[in-house]
FIKOLZA-1660 file (N, C-alpha, C; in steps of 0.1 Angstrom, whole numbers, plus 5000, padded with zeros to 4 digits):
% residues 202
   i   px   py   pz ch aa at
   1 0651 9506 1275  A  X  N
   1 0639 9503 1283  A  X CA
   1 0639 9512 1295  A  X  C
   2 0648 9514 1301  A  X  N
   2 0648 9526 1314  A  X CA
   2 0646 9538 1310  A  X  C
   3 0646 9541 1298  A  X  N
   3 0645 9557 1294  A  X CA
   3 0631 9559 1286  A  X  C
   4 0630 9546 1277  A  X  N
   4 0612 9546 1269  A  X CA
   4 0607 9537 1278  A  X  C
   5 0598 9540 1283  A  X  N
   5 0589 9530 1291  A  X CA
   5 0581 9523 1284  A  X  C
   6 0579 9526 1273  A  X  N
   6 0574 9518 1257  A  X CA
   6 0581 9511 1251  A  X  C
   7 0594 9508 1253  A  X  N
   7 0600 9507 1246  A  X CA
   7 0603 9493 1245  A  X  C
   8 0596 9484 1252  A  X  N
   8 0595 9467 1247  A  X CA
   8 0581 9466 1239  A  X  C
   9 0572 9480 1238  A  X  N
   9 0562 9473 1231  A  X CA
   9 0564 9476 1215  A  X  C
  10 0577 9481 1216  A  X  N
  10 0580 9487 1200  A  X CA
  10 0586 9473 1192  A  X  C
  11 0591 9465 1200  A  X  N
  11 0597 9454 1195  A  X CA
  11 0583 9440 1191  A  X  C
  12 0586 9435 1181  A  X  N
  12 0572 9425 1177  A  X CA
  12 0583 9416 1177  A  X  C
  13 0571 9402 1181  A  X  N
  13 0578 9386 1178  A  X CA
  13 0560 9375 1170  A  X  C
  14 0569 9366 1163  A  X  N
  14 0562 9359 1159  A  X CA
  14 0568 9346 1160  A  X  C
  15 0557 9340 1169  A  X  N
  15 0563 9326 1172  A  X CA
  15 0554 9314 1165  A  X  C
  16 0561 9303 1159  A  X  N
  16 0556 9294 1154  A  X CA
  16 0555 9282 1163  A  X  C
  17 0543 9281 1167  A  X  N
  17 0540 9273 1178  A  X CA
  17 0534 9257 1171  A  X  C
  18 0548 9247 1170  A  X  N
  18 0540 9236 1165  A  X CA
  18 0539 9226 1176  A  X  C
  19 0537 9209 1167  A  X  N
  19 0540 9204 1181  A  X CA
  19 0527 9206 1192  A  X  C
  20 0516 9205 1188  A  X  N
  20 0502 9211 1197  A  X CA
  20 0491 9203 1194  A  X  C
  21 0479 9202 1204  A  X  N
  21 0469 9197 1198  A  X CA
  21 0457 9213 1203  A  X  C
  22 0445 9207 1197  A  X  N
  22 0436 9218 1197  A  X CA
  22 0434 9220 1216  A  X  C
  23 0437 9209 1223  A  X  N
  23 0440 9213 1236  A  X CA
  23 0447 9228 1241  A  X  C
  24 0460 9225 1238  A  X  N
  24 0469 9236 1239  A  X CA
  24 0462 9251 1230  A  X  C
  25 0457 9250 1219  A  X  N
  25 0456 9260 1209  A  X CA
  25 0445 9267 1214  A  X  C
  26 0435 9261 1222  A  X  N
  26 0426 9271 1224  A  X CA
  26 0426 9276 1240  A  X  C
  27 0443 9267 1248  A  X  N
  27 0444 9276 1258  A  X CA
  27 0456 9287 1258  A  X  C
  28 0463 9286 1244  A  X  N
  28 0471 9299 1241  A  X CA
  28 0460 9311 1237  A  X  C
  29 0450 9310 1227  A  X  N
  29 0443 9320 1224  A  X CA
  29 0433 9330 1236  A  X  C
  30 0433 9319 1244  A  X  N
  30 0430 9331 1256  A  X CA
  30 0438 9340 1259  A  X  C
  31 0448 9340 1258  A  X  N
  31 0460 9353 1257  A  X CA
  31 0455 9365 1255  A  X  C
  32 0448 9373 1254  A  X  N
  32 0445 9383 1246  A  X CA
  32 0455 9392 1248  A  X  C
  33 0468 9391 1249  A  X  N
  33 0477 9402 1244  A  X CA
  33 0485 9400 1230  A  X  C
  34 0479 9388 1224  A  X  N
  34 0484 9384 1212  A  X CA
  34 0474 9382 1201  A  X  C
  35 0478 9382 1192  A  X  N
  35 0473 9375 1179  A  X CA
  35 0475 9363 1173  A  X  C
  36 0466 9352 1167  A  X  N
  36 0470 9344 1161  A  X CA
  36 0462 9337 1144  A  X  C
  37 0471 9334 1141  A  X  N
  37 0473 9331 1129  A  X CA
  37 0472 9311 1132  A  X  C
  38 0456 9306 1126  A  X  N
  38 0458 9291 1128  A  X CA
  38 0462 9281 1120  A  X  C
  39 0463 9271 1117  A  X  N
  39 0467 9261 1106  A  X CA
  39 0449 9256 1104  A  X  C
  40 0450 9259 1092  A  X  N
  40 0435 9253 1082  A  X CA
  40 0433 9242 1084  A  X  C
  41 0418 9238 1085  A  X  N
  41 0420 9223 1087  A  X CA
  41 0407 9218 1079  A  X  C
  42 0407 9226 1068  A  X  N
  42 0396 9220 1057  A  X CA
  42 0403 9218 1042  A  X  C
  43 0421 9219 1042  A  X  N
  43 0420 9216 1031  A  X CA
  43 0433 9206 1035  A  X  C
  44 0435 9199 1047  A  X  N
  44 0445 9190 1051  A  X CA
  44 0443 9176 1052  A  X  C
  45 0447 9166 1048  A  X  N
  45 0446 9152 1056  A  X CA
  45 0446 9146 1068  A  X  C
  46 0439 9152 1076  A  X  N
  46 0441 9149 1094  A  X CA
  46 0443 9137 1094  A  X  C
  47 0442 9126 1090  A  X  N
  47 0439 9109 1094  A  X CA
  47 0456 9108 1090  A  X  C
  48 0461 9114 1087  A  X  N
  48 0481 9109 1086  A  X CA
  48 0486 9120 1100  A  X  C
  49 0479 9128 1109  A  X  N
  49 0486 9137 1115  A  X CA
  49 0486 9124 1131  A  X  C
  50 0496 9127 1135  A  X  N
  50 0500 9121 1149  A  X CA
  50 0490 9126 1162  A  X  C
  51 0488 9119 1170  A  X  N
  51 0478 9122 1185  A  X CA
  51 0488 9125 1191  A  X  C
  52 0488 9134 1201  A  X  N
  52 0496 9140 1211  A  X CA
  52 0487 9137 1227  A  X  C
  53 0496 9126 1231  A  X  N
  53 0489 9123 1239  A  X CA
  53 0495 9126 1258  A  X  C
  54 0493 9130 1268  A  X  N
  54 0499 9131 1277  A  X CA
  54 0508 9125 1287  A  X  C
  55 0518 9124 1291  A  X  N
  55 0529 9112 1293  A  X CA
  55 0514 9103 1306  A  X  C
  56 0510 9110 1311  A  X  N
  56 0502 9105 1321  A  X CA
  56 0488 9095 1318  A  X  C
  57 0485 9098 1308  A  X  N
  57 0478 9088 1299  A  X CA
  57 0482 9073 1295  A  X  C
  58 0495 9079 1292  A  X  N
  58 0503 9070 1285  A  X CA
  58 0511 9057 1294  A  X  C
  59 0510 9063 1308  A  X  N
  59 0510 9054 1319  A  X CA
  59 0502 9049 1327  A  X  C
  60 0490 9048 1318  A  X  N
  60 0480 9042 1320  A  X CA
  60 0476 9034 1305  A  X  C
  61 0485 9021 1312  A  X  N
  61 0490 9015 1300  A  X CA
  61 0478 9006 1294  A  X  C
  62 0466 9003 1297  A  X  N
  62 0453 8996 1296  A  X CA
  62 0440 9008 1288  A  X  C
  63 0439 9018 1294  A  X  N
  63 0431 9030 1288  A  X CA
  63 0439 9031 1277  A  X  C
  64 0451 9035 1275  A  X  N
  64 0461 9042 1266  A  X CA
  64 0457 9032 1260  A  X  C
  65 0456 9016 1258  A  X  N
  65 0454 9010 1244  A  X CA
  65 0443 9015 1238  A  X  C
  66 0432 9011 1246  A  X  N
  66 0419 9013 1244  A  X CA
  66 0416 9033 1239  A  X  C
  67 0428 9042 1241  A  X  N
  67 0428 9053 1231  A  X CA
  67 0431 9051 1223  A  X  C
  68 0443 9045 1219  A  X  N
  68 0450 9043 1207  A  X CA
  68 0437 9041 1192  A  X  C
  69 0429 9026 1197  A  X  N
  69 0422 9017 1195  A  X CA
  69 0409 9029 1188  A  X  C
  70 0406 9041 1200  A  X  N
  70 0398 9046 1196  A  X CA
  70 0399 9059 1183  A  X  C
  71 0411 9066 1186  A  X  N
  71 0419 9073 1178  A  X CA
  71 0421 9071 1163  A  X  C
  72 0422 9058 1158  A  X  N
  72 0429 9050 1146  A  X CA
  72 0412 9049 1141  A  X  C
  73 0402 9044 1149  A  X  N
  73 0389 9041 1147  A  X CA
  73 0383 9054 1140  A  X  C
  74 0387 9067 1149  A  X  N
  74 0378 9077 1144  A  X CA
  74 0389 9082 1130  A  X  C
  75 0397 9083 1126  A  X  N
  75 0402 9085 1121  A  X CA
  75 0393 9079 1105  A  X  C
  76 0396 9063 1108  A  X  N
  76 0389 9059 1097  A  X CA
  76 0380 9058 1091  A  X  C
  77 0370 9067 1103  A  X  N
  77 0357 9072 1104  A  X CA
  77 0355 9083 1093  A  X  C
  78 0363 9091 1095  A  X  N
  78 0367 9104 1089  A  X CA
  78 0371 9100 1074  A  X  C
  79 0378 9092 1069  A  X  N
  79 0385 9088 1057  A  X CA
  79 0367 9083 1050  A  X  C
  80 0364 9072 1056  A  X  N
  80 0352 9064 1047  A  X CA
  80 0342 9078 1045  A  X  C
  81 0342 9088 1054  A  X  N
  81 0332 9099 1052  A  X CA
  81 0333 9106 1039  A  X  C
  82 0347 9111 1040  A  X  N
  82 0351 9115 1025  A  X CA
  82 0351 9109 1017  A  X  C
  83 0353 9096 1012  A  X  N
  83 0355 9088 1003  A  X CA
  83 0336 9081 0999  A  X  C
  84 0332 9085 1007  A  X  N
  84 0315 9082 1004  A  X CA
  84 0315 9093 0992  A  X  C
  85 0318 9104 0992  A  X  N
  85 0312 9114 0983  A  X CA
  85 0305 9120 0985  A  X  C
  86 0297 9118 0992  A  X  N
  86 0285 9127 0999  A  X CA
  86 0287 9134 1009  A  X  C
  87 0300 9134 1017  A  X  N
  87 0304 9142 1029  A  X CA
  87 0320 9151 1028  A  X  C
  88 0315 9166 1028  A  X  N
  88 0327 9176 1026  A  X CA
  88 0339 9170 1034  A  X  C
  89 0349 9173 1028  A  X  N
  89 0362 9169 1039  A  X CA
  89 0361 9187 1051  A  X  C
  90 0352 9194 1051  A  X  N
  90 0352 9203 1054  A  X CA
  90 0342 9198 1067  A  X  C
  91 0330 9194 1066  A  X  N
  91 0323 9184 1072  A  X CA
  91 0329 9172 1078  A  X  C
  92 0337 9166 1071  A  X  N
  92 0340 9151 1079  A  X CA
  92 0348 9155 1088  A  X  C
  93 0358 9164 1090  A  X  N
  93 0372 9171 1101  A  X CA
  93 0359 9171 1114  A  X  C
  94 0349 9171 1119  A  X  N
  94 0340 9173 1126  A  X CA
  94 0337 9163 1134  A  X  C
  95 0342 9153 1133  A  X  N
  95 0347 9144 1141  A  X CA
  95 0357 9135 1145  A  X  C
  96 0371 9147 1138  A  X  N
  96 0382 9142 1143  A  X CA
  96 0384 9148 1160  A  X  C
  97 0397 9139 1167  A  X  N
  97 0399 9143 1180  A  X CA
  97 0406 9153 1175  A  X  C
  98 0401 9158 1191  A  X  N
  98 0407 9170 1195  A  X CA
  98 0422 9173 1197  A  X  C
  99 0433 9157 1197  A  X  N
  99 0443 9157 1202  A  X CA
  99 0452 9159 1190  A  X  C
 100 0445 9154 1179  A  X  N
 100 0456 9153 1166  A  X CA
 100 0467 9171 1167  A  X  C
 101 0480 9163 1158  A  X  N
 101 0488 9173 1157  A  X CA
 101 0487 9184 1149  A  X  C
 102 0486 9196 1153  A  X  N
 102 0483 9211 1146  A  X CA
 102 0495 9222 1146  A  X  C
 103 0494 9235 1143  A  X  N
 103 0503 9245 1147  A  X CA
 103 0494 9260 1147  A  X  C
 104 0504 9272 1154  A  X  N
 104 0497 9281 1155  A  X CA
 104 0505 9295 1154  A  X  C
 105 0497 9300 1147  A  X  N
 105 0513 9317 1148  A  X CA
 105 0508 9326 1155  A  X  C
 106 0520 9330 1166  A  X  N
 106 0514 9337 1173  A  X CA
 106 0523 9352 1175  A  X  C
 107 0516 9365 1172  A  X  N
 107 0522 9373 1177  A  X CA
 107 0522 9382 1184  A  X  C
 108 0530 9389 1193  A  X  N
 108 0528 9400 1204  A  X CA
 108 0544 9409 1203  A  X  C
 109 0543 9415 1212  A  X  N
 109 0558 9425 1213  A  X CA
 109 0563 9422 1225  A  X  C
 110 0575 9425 1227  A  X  N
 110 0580 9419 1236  A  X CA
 110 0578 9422 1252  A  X  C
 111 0566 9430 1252  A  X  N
 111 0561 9436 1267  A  X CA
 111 0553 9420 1268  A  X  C
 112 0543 9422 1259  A  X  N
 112 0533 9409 1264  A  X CA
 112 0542 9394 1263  A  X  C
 113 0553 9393 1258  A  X  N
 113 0561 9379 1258  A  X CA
 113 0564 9374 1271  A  X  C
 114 0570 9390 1274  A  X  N
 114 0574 9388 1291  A  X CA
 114 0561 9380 1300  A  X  C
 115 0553 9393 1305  A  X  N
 115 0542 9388 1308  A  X CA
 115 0536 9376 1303  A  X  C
 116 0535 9369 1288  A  X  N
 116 0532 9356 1290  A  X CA
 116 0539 9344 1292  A  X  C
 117 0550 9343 1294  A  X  N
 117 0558 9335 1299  A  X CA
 117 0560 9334 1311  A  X  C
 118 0560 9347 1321  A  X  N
 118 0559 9349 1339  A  X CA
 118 0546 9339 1336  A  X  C
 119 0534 9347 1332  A  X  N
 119 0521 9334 1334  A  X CA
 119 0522 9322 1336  A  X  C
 120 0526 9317 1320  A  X  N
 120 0528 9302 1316  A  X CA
 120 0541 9294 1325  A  X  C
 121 0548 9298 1330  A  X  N
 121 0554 9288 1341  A  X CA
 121 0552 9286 1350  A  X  C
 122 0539 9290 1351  A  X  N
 122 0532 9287 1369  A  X CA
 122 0529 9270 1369  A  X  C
 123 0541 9261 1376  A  X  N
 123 0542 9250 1374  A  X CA
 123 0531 9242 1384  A  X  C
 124 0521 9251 1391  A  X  N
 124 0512 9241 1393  A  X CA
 124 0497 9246 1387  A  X  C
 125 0494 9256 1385  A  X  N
 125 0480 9262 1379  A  X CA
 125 0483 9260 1361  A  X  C
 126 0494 9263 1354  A  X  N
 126 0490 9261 1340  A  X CA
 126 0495 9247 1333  A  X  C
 127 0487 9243 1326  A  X  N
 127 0492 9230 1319  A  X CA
 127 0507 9227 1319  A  X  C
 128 0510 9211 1313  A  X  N
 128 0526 9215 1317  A  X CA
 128 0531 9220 1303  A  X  C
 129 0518 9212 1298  A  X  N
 129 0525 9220 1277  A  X CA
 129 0524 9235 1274  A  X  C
 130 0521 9242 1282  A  X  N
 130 0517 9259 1285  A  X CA
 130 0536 9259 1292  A  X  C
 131 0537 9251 1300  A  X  N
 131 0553 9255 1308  A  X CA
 131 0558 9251 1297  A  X  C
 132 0560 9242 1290  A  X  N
 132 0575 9242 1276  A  X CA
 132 0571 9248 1266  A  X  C
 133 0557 9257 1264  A  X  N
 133 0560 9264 1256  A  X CA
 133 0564 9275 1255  A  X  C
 134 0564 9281 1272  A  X  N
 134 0567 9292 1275  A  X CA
 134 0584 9288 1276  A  X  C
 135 0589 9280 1282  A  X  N
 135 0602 9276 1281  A  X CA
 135 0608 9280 1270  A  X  C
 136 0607 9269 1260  A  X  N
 136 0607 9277 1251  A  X CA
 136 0606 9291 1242  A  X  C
 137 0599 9297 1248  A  X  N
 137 0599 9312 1244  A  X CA
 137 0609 9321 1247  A  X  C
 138 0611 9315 1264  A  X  N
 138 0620 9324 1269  A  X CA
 138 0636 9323 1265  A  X  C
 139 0635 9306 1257  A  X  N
 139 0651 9305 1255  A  X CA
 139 0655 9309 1246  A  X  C
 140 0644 9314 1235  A  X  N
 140 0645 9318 1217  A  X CA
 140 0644 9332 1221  A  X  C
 141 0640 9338 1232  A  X  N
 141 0643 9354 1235  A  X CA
 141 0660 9357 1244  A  X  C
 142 0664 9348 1246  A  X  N
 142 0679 9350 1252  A  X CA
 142 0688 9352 1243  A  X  C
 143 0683 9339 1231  A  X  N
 143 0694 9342 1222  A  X CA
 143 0692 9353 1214  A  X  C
 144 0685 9360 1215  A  X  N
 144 0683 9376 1205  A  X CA
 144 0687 9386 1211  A  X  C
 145 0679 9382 1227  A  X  N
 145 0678 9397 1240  A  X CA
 145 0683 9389 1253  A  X  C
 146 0697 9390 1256  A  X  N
 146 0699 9387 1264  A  X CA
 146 0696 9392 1279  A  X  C
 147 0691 9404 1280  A  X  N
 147 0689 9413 1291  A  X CA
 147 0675 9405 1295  A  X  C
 148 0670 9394 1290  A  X  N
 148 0655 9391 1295  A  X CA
 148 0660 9384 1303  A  X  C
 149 0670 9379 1305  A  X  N
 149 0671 9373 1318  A  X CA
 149 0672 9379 1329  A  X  C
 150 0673 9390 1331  A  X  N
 150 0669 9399 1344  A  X CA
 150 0649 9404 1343  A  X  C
 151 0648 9400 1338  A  X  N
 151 0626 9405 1332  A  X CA
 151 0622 9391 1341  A  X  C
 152 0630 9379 1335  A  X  N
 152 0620 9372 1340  A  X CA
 152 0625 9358 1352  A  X  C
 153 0620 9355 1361  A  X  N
 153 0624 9343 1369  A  X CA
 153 0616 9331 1364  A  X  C
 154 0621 9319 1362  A  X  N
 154 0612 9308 1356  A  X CA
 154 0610 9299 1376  A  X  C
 155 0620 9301 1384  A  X  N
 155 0620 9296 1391  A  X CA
 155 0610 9302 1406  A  X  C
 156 0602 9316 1400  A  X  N
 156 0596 9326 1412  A  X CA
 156 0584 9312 1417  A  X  C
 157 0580 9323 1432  A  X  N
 157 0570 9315 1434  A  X CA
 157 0558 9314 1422  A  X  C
 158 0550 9303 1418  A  X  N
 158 0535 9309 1415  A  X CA
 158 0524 9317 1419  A  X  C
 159 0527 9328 1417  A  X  N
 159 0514 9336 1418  A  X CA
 159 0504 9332 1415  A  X  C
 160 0499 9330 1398  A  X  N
 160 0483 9330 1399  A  X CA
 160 0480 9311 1407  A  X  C
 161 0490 9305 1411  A  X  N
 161 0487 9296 1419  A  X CA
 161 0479 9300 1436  A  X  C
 162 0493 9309 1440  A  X  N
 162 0483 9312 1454  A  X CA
 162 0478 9324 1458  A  X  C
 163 0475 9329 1442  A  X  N
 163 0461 9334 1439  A  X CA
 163 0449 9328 1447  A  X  C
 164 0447 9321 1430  A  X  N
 164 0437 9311 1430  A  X CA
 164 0433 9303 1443  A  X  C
 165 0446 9296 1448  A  X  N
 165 0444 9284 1459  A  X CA
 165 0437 9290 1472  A  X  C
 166 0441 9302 1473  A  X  N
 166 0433 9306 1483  A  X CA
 166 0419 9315 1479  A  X  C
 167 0417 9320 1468  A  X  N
 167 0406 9328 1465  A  X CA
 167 0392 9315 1460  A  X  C
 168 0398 9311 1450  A  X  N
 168 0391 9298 1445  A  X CA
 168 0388 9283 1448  A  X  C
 169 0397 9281 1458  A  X  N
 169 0395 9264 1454  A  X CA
 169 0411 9260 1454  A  X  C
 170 0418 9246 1454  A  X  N
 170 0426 9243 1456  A  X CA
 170 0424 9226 1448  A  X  C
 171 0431 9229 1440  A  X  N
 171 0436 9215 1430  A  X CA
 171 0445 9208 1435  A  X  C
 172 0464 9212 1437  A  X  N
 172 0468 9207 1439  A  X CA
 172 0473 9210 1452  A  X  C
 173 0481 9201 1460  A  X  N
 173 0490 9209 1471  A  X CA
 173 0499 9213 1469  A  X  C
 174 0509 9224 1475  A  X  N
 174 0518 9231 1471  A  X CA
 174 0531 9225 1472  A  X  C
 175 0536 9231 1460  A  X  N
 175 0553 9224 1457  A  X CA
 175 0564 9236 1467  A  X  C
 176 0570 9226 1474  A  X  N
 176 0576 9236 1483  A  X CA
 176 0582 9249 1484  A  X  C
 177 0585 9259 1468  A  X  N
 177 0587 9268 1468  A  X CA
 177 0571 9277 1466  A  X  C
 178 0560 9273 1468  A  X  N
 178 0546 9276 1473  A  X CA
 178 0542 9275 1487  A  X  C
 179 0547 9265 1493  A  X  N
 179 0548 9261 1502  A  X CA
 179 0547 9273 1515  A  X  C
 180 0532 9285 1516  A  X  N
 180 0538 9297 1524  A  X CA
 180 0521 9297 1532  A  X  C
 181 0513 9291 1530  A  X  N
 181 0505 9292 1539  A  X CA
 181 0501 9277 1546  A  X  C
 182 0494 9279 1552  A  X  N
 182 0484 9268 1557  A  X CA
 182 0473 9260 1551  A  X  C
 183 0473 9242 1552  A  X  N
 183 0470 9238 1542  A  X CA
 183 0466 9223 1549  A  X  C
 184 0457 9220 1540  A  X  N
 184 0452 9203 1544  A  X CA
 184 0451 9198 1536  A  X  C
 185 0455 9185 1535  A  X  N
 185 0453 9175 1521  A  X CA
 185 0433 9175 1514  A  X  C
 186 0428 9173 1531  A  X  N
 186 0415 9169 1529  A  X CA
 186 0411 9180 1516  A  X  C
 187 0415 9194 1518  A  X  N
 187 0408 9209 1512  A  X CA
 187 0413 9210 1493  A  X  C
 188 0419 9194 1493  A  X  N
 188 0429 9198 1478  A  X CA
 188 0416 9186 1468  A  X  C
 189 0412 9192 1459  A  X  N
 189 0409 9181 1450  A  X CA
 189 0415 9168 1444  A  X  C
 190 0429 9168 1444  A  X  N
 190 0436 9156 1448  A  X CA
 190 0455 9161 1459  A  X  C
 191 0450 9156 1465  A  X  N
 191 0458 9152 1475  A  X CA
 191 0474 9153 1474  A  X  C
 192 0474 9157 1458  A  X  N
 192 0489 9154 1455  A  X CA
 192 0492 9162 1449  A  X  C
 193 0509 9164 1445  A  X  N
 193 0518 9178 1438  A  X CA
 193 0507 9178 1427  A  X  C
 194 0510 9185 1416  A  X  N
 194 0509 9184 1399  A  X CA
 194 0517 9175 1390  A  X  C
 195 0531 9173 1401  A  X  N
 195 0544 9166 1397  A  X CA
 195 0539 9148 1400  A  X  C
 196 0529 9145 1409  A  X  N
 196 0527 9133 1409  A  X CA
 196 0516 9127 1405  A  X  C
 197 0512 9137 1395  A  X  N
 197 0500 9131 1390  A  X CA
 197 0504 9127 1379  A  X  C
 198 0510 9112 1373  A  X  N
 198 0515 9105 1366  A  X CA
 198 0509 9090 1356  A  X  C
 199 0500 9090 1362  A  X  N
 199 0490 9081 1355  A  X CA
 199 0490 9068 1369  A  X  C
 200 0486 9056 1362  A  X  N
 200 0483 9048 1371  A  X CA
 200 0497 9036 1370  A  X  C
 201 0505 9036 1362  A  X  N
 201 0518 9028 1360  A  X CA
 201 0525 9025 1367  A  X  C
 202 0529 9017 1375  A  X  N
 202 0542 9018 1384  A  X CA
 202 0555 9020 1384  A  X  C
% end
């Protein structure tokens, strides 16, 4: 790497990203330093695939039923469509949720891995399922290339956080290793970390 300055983009990875719903899949494909490869969804049984639903939801133990309730509903929605005859299983997927379980293949070289993983741990601007999947990335690149642990810090400040926070708008308040400018609860869309927005459960 110190001598080819190209010389991480000569290296390719292909990561099998399961474990996702169409949430997560269509905020990896913004990536554009990668490629992907999707899981088909006109010739599968979606109505047996699991909802992936967010721990924060899920502590919102009265809604959460009433998803469940809705989930199982559309589901069987989907089954009686195909089973009418008259509606493609290519057609009836058209009103499954968005949350059901999928996968995705994704590839880049290891210049853009780096760079998307610095991205994806920005623990208050990107989803948290964006942080373990980058987590993950970074721990399945140690055990091959150990030298990436000098490429990358999981623990830096967030950049495109206080970016954003100050160019755009301000979601959450800062977690104390962000913690570098001046700041008012009133100026935050909610008032609180990213870390305590946990549903309504006690």
């Amino acid at each position: 790497d110190r001598t080819v300055p190209t010389a991480k983009e000569t290296i390719n990875f292909v990561f099998r990203i399961q474990g996702i719903s169409l949430i997560e899949a269509t905020h990896l494909i913004r990536y554009r330093g990668a490629s992907f490869s999707a899981d088909c969804s006109a010739d599968k049984w979606h109505h047996r695939r699991d909802a992936l639903i967010p721990n924060s939801i899920q502590n919102c133990s009265e809604l959460y039923e009433k998803l469940q309730k809705n989930i199982e509903e559309n589901k069987q929605i989907y089954c009686d469509l195909i089973d009418s005859g008259e509606v493609s299983i290519s057609d009836a997927r058209y009103i499954l949720p968005r949350c059901l379980d999928t996968f995705y293949y994704m590839k880049m070289n290891l210049n853009d891995v780096v760079h998307f993983i610095r991205q994806r741990v920005d623990r208050q601007m990107q989803p948290e399922t964006d942080n373990i999947i980058a987590y993950q990335m970074y721990l399945a690149l140690l055990r091959t290339y150990p030298f990436i642990n000098n490429l990358i810090d999981i623990d830096a400040q967030d950049k495109m956080y206080l970016k954003v926070v100050n160019e755009h708008g301000r979601m959450y308040i800062p977690e104390h290793k962000n913690d570098v400018f001046d700041w008012n609860r009133d100026n935050f869309m909610y008032p609180k970390k990213r870390s305590e927005m946990n549903g309504t459960d006690d």
